[in-house]
N, C-alpha and C positions, 0 to 999 in steps of 0.2 A: 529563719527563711520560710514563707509561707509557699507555700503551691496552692494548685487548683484548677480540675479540670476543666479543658475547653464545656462554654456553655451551651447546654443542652436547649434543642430548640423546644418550643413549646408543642407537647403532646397531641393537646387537644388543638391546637392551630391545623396541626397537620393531617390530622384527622377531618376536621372541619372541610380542611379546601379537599381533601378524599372528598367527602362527601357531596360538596357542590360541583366539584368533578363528574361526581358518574352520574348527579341529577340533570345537570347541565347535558352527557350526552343522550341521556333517555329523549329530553325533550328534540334536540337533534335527531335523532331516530326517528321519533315521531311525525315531526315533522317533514322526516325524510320521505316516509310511506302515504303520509298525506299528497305530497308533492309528485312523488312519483307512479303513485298509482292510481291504475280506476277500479272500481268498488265492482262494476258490471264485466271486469274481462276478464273471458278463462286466461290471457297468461297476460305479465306484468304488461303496464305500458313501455316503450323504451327510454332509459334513462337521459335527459338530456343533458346538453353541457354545460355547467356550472360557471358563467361569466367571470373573467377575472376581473376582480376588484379594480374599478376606474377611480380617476379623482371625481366623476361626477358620479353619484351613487343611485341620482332619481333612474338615469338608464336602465340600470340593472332594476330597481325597483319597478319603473314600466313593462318590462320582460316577463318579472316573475314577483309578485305583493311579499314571498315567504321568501326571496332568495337575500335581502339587506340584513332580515330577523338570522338566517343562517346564520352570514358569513360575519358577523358578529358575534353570535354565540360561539365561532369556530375562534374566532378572536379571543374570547375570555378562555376559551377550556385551552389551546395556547401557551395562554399567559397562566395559569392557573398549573397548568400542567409543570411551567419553568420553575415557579414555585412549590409544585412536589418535589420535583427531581432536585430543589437548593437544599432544602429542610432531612429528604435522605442523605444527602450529601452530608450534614451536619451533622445526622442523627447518628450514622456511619463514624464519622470521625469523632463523636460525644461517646460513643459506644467504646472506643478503642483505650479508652479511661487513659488518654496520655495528658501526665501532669506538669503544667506550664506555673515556672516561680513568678508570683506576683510583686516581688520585689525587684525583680531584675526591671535594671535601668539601662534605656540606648543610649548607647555614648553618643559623645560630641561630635565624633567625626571618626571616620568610616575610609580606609583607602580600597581604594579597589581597581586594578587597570592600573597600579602604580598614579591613582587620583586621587586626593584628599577629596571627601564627600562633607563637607561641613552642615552641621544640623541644630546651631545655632537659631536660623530665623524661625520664626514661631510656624508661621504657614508650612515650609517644608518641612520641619521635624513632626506635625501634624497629619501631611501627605505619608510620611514615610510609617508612621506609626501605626497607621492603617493597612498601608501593604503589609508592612510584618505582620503585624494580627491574621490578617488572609493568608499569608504565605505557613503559619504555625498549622494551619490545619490539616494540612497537608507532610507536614515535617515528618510525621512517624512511621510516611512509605519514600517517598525519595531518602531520607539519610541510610537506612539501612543496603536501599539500591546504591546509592553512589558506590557504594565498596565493589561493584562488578564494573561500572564503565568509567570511573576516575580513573583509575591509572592507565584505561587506555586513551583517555584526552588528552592528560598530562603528556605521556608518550609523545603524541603525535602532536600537540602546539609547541612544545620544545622543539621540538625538531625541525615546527613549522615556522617557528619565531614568534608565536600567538602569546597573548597576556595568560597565564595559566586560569586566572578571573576567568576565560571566558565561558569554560564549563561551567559555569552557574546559567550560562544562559540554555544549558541543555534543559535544566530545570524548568527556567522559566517558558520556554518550546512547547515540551512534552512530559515533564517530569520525569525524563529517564525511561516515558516508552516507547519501546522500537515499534511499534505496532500503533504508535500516534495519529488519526486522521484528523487533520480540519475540514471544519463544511463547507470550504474553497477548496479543497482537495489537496493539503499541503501534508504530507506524507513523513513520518520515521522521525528518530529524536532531534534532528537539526530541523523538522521540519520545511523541503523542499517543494515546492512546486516541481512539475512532470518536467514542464518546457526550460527550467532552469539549471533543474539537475542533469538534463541531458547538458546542457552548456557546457557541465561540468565532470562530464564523463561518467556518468550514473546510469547505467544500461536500466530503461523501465521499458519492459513489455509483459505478454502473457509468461511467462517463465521466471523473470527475476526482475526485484524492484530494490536497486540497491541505495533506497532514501532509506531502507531499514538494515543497510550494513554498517554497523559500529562504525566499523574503521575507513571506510570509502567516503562514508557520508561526513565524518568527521573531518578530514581530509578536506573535502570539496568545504566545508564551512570555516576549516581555515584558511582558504583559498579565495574564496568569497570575502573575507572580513578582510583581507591583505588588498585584495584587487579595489576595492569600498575605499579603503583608507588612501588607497593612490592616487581615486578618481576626488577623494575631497581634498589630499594635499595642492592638487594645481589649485586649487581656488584659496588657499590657504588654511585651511582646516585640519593640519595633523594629529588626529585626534583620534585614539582608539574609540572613545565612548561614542563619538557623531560615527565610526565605522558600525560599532554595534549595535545604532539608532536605526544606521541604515540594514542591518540585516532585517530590522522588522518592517521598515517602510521603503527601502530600495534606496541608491544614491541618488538619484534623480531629486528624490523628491524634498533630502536634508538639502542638496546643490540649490535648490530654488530656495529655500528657507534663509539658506546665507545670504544670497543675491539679495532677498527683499529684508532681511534684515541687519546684514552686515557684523552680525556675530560668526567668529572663525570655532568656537569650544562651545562643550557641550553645555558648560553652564549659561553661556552667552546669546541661546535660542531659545525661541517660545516653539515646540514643536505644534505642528498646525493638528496636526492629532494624538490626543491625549494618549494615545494607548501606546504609544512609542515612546516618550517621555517613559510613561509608569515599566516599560519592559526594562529601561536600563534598571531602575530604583529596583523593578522587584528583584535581580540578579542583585544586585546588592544587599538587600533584604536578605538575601535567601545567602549569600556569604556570610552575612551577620548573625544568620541562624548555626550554619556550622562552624563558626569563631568560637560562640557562646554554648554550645551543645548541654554542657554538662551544666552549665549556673541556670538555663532555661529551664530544661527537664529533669534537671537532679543526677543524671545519668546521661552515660554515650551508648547509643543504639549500638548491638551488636551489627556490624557490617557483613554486605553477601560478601563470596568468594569471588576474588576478581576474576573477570574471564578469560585475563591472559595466565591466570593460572587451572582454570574448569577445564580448559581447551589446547590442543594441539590443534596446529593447520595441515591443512595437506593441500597439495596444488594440487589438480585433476584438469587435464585439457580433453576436450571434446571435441569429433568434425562433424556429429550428428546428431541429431535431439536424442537423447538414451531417458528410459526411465533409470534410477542410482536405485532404485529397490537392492539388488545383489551386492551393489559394489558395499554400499552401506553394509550389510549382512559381513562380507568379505574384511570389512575393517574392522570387525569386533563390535561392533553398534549398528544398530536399527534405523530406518528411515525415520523415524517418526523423531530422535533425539537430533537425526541432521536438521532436520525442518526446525527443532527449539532452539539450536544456537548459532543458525543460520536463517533467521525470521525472514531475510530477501529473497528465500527462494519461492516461488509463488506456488500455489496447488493448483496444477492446471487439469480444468474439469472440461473430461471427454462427454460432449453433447449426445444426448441419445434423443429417438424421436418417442417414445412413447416414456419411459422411464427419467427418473432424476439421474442428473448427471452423475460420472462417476470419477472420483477426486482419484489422480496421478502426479507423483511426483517426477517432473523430466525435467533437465536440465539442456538448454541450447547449444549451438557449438559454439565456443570462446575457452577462455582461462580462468579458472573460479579457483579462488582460496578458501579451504571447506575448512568449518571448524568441527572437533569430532572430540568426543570425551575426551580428556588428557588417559585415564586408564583402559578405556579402548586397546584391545590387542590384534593388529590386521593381522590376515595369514598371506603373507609375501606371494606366492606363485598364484593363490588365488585373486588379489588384486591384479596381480600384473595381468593374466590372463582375460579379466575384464576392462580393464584397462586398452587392452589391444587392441580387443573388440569395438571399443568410442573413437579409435581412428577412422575407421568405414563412416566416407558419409553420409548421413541419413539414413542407415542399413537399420537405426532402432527402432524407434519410437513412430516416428513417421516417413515410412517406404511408400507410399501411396497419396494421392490426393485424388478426392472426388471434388470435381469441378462443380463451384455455387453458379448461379446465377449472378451473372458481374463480375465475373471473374476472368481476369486474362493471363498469358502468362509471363506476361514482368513480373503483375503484381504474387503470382503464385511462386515464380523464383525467388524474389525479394522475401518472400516468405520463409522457405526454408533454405536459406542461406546457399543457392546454389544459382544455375544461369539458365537466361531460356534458350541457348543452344545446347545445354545439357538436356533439360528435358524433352527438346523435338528427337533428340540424339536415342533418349531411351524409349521413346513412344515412337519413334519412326516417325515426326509427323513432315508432311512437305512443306507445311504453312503455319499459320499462327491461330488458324483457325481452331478449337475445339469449343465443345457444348456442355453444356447442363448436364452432369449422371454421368461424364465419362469419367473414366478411373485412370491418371495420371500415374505412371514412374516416376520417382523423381530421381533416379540417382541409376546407372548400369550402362549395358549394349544394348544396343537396337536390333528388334527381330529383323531376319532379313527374309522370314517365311520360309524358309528352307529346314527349319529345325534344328538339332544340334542340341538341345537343354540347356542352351550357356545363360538363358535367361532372357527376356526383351519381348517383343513383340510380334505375333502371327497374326497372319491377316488370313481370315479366312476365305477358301474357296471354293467353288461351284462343286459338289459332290463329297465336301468335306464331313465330317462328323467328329462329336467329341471325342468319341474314343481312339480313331486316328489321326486326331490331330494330337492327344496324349502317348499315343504309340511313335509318334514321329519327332514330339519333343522330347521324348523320353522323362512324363510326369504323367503322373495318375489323372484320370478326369474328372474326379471330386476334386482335386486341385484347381483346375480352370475354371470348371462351377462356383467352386467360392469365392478364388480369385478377383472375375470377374463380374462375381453379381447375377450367375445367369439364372434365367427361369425355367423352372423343369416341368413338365405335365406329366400327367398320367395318359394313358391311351389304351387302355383295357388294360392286358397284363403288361404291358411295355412303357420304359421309361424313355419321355421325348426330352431332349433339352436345347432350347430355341437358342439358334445360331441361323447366320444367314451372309451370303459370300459379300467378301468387302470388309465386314465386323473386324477391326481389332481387340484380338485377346491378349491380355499382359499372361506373361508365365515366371 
């Protein structure tokens, strides 16, 4: 039995396009300071704006003689660049010395979906022989991952009634990463779009994006391929393979392919786009790779630890955004291992004005199933006690809103999961009115100016000052001061701090 590592792309090729790469954007540059500036002025000219590329190109060329020369050369470096990043790609995977038997032969026929795939006619076993080849290059990082989220596919398509086949097509998606983006913006290992995954019960906001939860999103895509197969069975099409055509091109678009061609299976269609066709064959492909493991490679890649055994879940219910820093701490494990085996949870980064944002982990209010080391040890009364604490709504993470520009308050209730009679309720307000810089309650009583410390809002009055209006709510007036943002001056040795009657202060 011979082997023989995947072929190494050529050195000097790769080197080569490096170098008319970064010649190509010298001349770019140069061009660019030719174009944009003048020779006589102390500061640059102002950049103008670079025409988008028309079907007529004299236009752009009558505007500007060097902008056709540009956006041509931006064309090659492009394309030039798509062929650096293949050849890494290759070099990458030539580097990983994984040895493929050159004797190994594809058989005649392949079931998959409980469908005999016959490879017989010369053109297909040609087509298909070419996706395996592409699909090996790749073999020596998905095989060893399948051993974390196989058995939780299997799991949940049993249960689902799904062909267990169809985890190959996680492969062909994302290859197994939860972290997958497309540059249509199709998100996590089933790869979803935003507006679909909500269809299907995929909470995506600032906080959580569950196209990267294992087990939801897998769920939602056997749900999807079920619902697929019922919208093609009225037309006569019961066919797993035309449902799994349709995950990659939608049912709409195989329902029209039957119509005009009056084929009901998957063999029986010309898909109108190639790459939907080649999605079914490459899950094929890639089930043919893990049939044959050990006659390809010589060897079976050692497997990850599956994650229904890395992981215990815990349910955690929330009524208010909480940072989990603690609670994490309190379960024997760190935030930072919840965010690795809980990829949906989002990093949601508090905007500053002058500084780079600064990355916090909070979690919304709803029901989330956390996954947390399996040898993690909580300490019981110290969960429970934080725990108690994410009943209070909105009492965490965000107690306050400063009102933007465009802002009203539906859209600020809808925000934090709460109503806009709650918040006139905590702000006192009589209308719907507010502005720009004012500082919102979102959640408590309403001051009724009378004081009391129970918390809410005072309205200040003719003769008022901070320090009795902190003597009378019974809080300090550094408190009020930061609270709400106030401004202080100096006035020789005495400290002013600007209030004026009417002003609502939150406490």
């Amino acid at each position: 039995m011979i082997f023989t590592t995947i072929k190494k792309p050529d050195r000097k090729h790769f080197f080569y396009i490096l170098a008319t790469l970064t010649i190509i954007l010298l001349v770019t540059a140069c061009t660019g300071v030719q174009t944009y500036y003048r020779l006589d002025a102390e500061e640059p000219a102002e950049e103008p704006e670079i025409a988008q590329e028309t079907a007529t190109d004299t236009v752009v060329a009558d505007e500007d003689p060097n902008q056709e020369l540009i956006l041509r050369l931006q064309r090659m470096v492009d394309s030039l660049q798509f062929q650096v990043d293949s050849l890494s790609m290759e070099l990458e995977t030539s580097n990983s010395r994984v040895a493929v038997c050159t004797d190994f032969m594809i058989p005649d026929s392949i079931v998959f979906a409980g469908t005999t795939f016959r490879l017989h006619n010369d053109r297909i076993y040609a087509k298909f022989e070419e996706i395996y080849q592409n699909e090996l290059k790749s073999a020596h990082r998905f095989l060893p991952k399948s051993g974390t989220y196989f058995p939780v596919f299997d799991s949940i398509f049993a249960e689902q009634g799904v062909p267990l086949d169809t985890k190959y097509l996680a492969i062909a998606e994302s290859g197994l990463n939860t972290m997958a983006k497309s540059w249509v913006g199709a998100m996590g290992p089933w790869q979803f779009m935003k507006t679909t995954a909500k269809g299907y019960s995929l909470k995506v906001d600032s906080f959580v994006d569950e196209r990267r939860n294992v087990f939801k999103s897998t769920v939602a895509a056997a749900q999807y391929l079920k619902n697929a197969k019922a919208q093609l069975k009225e037309y006569g099409a019961d066919d797993w393979l035309l449902a799994m055509a349709a995950y990659n091109a939608g049912p709409g678009a195989i329902i029209r392919e039957i119509k005009n061609q009056g084929g009901t299976d998957f063999f029986n269609l010309i898909m109108r786009v190639d790459e939907t066709n080649r999605y079914v064959w490459r899950a094929v492909a890639i089930k043919m790779i893990f049939e044959n493991e050990e006659t390809i490679f010589g060897k079976k890649f050692d497997r990850e630890q599956s994650l229904l055994d890395q992981t215990r879940s815990v349910k955690l219910v929330l009524k208010g955004h909480y940072k989990i820093d603690d609670w994490a701490k309190a379960q024997g494990t760190t935030v930072s291992k919840v965010v690795e085996y809980n990829p949906w949870i989002e990093i949601y980064q508090t905007k500053r004005t002058k500084y780079t944002p600064i990355n916090e982990v909070v979690l919304p209010p709803g029901e989330f199933d956390i996954l947390l080391p399996k040898e993690s040890a909580p300490s019981g009364s110290e969960v429970a006690n934080i725990e108690k604490k994410f009943q209070e709504k909105n009492s965490g993470y965000f107690k306050y809103h400063t009102v933007q520009k465009g802002d009203n308050l539906y859209n600020i209730a809808r925000k934090y999961k709460t109503t806009v009679a709650n918040i006139k309720a905590a702000n006192n307000l009589k209308n719907d009115t507010i502005y720009p810089g004012q500082k919102l309650k979102l959640h408590g009583t309403s001051g009724n100016g009378s004081g009391g410390g129970s918390g809410g809002v005072y309205v200040v009055k003719k003769g008022d000052s901070i320090s009795s209006i902190a003597q009378k709510l019974k809080v300090s007036s550094s408190h009020l001061i930061k609270t709400n943002n106030l401004k202080v001056k100096k006035n020789g040795g005495n400290t002013v701090v600007m209030i004026y009657p009417g002003q609502k202060l939150t406490y």
